[in-house]
C-alpha positions in Angstrom: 0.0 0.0 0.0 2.5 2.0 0.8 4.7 1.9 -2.4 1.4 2.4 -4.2 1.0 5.7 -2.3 4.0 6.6 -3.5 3.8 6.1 -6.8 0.6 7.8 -6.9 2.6 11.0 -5.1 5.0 10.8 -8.2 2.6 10.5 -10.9 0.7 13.4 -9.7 4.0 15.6 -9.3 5.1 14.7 -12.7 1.8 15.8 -14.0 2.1 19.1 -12.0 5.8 19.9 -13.2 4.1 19.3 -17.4 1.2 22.1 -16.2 4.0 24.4 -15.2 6.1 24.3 -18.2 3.0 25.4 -20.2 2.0 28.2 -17.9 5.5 29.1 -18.1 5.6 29.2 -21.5 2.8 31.6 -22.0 4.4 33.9 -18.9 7.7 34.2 -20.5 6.4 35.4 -23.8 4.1 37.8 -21.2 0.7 36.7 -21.7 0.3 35.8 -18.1 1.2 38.8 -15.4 1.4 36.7 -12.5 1.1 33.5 -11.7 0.5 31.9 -8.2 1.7 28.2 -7.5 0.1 26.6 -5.5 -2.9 29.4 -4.6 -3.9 28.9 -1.2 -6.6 30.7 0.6 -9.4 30.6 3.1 -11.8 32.9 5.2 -11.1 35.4 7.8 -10.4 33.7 11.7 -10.1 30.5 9.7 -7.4 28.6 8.3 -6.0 30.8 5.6 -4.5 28.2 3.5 -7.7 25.6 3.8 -8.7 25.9 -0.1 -5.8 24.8 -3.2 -4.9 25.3 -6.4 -2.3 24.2 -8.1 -2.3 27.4 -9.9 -3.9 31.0 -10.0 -3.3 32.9 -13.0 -3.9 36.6 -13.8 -3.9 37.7 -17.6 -2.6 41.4 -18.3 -6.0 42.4 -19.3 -6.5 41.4 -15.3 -8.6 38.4 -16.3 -8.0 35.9 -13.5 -8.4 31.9 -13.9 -7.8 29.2 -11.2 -6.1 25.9 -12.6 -5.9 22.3 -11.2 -4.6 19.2 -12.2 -5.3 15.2 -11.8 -4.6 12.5 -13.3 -7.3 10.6 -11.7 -10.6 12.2 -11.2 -11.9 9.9 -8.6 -15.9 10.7 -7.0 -13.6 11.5 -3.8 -11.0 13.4 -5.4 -13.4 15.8 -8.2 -15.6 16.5 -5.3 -12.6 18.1 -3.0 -11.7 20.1 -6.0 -15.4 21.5 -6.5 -15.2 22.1 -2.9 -11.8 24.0 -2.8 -13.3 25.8 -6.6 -16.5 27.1 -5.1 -15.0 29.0 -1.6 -12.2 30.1 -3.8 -14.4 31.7 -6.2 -16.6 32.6 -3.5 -13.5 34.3 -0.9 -11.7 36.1 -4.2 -14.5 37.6 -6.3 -12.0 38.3 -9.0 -11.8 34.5 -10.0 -13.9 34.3 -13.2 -13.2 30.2 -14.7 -11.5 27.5 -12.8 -10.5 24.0 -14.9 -9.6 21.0 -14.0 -6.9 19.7 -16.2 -5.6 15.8 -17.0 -2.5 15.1 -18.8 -2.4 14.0 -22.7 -1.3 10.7 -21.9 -3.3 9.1 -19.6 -4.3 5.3 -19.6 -7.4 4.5 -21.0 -9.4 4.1 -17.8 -8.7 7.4 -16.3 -9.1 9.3 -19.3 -12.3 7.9 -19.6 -13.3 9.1 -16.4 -11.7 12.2 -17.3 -14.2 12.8 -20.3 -17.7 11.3 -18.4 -16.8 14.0 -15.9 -16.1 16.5 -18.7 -19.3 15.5 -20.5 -21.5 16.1 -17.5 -20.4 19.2 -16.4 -20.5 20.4 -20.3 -24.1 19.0 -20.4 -25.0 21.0 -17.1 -26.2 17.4 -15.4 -24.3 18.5 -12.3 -24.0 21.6 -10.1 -20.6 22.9 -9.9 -18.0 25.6 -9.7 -15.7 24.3 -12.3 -16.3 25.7 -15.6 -14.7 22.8 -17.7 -12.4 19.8 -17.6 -9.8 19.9 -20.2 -7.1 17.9 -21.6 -3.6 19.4 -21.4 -4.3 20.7 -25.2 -7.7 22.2 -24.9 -6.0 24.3 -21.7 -3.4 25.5 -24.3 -6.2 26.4 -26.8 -8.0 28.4 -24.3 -4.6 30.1 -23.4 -3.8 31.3 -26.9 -7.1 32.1 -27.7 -7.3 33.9 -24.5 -3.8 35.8 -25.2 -4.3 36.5 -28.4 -8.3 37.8 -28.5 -7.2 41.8 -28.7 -4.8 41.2 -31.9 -6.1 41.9 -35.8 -6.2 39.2 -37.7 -3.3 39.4 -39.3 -1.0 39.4 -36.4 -3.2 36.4 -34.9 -2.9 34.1 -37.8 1.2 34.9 -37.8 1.0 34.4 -34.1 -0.8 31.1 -34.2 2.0 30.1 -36.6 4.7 30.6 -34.8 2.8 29.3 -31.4 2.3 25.9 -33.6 5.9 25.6 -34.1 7.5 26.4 -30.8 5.0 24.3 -29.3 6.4 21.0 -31.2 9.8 22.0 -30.3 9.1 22.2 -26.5 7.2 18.6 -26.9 9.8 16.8 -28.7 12.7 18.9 -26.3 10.9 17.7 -22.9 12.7 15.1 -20.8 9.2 13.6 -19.9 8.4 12.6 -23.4 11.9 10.5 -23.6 11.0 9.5 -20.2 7.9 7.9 -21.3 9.3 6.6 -24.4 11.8 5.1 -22.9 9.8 3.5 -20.8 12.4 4.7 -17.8 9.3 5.7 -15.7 6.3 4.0 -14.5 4.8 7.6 -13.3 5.5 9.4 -17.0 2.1 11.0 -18.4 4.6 12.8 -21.1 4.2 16.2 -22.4 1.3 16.2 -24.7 3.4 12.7 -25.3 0.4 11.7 -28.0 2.0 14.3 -30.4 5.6 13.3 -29.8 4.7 9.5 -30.2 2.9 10.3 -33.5 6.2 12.3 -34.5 8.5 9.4 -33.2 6.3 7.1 -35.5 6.6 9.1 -38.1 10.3 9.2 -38.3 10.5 5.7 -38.0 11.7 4.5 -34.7 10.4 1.7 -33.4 8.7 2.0 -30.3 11.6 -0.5 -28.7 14.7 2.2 -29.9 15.7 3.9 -26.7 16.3 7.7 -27.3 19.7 8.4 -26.3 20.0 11.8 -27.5 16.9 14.1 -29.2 17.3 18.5 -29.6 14.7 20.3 -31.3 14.7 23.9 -32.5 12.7 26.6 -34.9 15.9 28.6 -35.2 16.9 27.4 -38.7 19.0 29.5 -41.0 18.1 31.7 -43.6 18.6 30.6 -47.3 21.2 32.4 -49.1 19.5 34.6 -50.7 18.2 35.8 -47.1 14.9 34.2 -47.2 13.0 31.7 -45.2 13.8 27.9 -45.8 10.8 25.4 -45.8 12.3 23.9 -43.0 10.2 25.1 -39.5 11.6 22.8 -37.3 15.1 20.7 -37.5 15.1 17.4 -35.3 18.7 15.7 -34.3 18.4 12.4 -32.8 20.4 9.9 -31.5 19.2 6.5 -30.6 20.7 3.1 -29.2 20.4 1.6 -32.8 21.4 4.6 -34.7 24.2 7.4 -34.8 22.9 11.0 -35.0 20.5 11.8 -37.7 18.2 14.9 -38.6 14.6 15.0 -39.6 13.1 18.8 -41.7 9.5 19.4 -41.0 7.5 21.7 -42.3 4.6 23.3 -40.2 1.4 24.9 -41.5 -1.3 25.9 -39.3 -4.9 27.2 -41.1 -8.3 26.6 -41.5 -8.3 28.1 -45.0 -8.3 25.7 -47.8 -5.7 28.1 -49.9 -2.7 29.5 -48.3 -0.2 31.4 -49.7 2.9 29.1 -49.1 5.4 30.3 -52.1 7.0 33.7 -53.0 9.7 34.6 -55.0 10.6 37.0 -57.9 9.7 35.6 -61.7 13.9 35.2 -62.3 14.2 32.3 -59.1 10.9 30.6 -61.1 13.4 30.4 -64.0 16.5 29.4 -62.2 15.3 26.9 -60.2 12.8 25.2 -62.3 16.1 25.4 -64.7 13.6 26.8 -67.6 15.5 27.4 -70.9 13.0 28.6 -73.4 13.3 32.1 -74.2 9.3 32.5 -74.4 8.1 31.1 -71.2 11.2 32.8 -69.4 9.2 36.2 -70.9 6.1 34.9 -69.8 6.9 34.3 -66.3 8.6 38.0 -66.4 5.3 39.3 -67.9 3.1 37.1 -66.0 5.0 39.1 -62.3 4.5 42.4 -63.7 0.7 41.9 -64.5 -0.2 39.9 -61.2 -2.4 36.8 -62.8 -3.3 35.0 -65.9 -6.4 36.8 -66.4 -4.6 40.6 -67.4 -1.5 38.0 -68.9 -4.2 36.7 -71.6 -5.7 40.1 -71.8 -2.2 41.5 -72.9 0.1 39.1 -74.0 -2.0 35.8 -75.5 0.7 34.6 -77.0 2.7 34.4 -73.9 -0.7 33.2 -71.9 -0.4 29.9 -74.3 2.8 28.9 -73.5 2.3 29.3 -70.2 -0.9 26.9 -70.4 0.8 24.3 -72.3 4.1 24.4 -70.3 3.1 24.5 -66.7 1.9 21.5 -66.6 4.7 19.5 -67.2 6.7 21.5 -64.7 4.0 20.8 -61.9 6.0 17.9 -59.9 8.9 20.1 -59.7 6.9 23.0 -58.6 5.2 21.4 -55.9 8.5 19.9 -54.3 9.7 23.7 -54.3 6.7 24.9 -53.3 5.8 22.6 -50.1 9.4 21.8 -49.4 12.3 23.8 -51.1 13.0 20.6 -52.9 15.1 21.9 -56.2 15.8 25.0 -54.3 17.9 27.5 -52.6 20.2 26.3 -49.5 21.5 23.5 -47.7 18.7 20.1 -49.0 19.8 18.5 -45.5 18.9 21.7 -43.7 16.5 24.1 -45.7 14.4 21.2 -47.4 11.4 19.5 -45.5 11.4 15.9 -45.1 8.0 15.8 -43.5 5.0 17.6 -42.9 3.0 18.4 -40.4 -0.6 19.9 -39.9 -2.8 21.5 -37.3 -6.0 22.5 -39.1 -7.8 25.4 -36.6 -11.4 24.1 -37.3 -11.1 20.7 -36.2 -8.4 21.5 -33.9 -6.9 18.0 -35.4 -3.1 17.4 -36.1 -2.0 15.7 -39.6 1.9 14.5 -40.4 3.0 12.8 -43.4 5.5 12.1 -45.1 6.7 15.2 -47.8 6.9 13.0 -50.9 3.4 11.6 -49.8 1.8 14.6 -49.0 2.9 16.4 -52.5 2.2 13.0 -54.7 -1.7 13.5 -53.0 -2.0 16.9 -53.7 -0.6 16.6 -57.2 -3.7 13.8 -57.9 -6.1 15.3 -55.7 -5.7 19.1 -56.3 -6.6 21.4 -59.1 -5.4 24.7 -59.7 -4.8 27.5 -62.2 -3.1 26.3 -65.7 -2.6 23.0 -65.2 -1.0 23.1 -61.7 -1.9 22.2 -58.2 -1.7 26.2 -57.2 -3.9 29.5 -57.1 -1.3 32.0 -58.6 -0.9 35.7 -57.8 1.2 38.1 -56.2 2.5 39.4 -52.5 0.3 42.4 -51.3 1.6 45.4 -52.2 4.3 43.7 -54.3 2.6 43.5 -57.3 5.3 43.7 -60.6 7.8 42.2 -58.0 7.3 38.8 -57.1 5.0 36.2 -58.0 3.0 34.3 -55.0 1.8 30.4 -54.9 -0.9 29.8 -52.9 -1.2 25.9 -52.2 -4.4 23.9 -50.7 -3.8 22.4 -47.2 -4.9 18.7 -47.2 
């Protein structure tokens, strides 16, 4: 019973030490003004510390949320947190949501639990002072969408982005996820450890390779000709079957069907598709300083033919420059994407294939201008500068 207790005591800490690096995350980049850990309070000429939670944070709009997490929500053990919720809420009037949050990787059982409890309270079948039951991820959502509900939509969508990225950095950078994979602890929820398993499957290891060595980062060089590589995050591994190797991955993040994805001037078109005709090197220069096929058949037919009858054939090659710098500028083992990976916003689901797999799909799948798999146009404000791909998320 007693080394049962214990291991309990451990698996809770663990899961309280992954909540923390999250809510740190979001107070270093200042989102969060203050956080309180653990948030202890009670009533006057009581016991002042008789009502927890593992967290208390205060947004700098001076939003305030309490946060609590368990990895078994036990009758006994929800109803002590309702408890602690409703005096806290009731003592410090400035508390306006308190969630109850379990860990991504929880065993079947619990996480069931997790989600009947979750289902009720979402359904209003119960009286309670917690406003929801969420899984590690949904707290994250709430947090960004939270930190982010002021900003235009411009700055949101570039925000979201960059979030997406630095987010699968930290997962695939925590020790809890090797931990876990590992198998070096019973007590290991992971770090939303779902997404690093699907990544670690996706690279190929099998799930009996013992990670010796793994460093993620989103700090990868610019190309050459100073601009930014396909490559969003650069993965270095080291396991007890292989020496060191590194994984590219690209990341997009949208609930758009068409994002812009490609942008470059109408001379890198013709170097790197290596295009020596004469005409459809004039049409591509033509076809930048009108912005889209539409005004290039108005104005130059001739050159709007060539264009239809030769962009076809160059397709392949386009899309492997496109989605993954394939054929391009800067270092292939660096600035090209081995992989892909996909968060779409509306279904809040996450996609990963394969590079060469995702662009053979979209080349059968997708249907764009001219015999291509892409929407073509130009930058904002650019127009006569640069031509700009935009390419369909699947």
């Amino acid at each position: 019973m007693a080394q049962e207790n214990r291991r309990k005591q451990e698996h809770g800490e663990k899961n309280k030490k992954n909540l923390q690096s999250l809510i740190e995350t979001y107070t270093r980049e200042g989102h969060i003004a203050e956080n309180i850990s653990p948030y202890k309070t009670g009533y006057p000429n009581f016991d002042e510390k008789q009502f927890k939670l593992d967290h208390l944070i205060t947004f700098r709009d001076g939003e305030v949320w309490g946060i609590h997490t368990t990895s078994t929500i036990r009758t006994d053990r929800a109803k002590q947190i309702q408890w602690d919720s409703y005096h806290i809420k009731k003592i410090n009037q400035h508390v306006s949501k308190v969630y109850l949050v379990f860990p991504e990787g929880l065993d079947h059982y619990n996480k069931n639990q997790a989600l009947s409890y979750q289902k009720k309270i979402r359904e209003k079948k119960m009286y309670t002072a917690i406003d929801d039951v969420l899984s590690l991820s949904e707290l994250e959502q709430c947090l960004e969408s939270k930190s982010l509900e002021n900003e235009n939509i411009g700055k949101r969508k570039a925000t979201e982005g960059k979030n997406f990225e630095k987010r699968l950095v930290s997962i695939l950078n925590h020790s809890s996820n090797i931990k876990k994979w590992n198998q070096s602890s019973s007590t290991e929820d992971g770090y939303f450890y779902p997404t690093f398993q699907q990544i670690m499957s996706l690279i190929g290891l099998s799930r009996n390779e013992k990670i010796l060595k793994i460093e993620a980062t989103d700090k990868i060089p610019r190309l050459e000709t100073g601009g930014q590589p396909k490559t969003d995050i650069l993965l270095t591994i080291t396991t007890d079957r292989r020496s060191e190797e590194m994984f590219t991955f690209s990341c997009k993040r949208s609930s758009a069907k068409y994002v812009s994805i490609h942008e470059y001037t109408a001379e890198s078109f013709i170097e790197v598709l290596d295009i020596k005709d004469k005409k459809l090197q004039e049409a591509f220069l033509k076809l930048q300083e009108v912005g889209g096929f539409t005004e290039l058949k108005k104005r130059y037919d001739a050159l709007y033919k060539v264009m239809e009858k030769e962009l076809p054939i160059l397709n392949k090659k386009l899309a492997e420059w496109a989605y993954a710098g394939i054929g391009g500028y800067g270092d292939p083992k660096i600035h090209w994407a081995n992989y892909i990976i996909v968060f779409k916003n509306d279904t809040k689901t996450l996609e990963m294939e394969k590079i060469d797999v995702y662009i053979a799909n979209i080349l059968q799948n997708v249907e764009g201008q001219m015999g291509t798999s892409f929407q073509w146009t130009y930058p904002s404000k650019k127009k006569g500068k640069a031509i700009q791909l935009k390419g369909k998320i699947t």
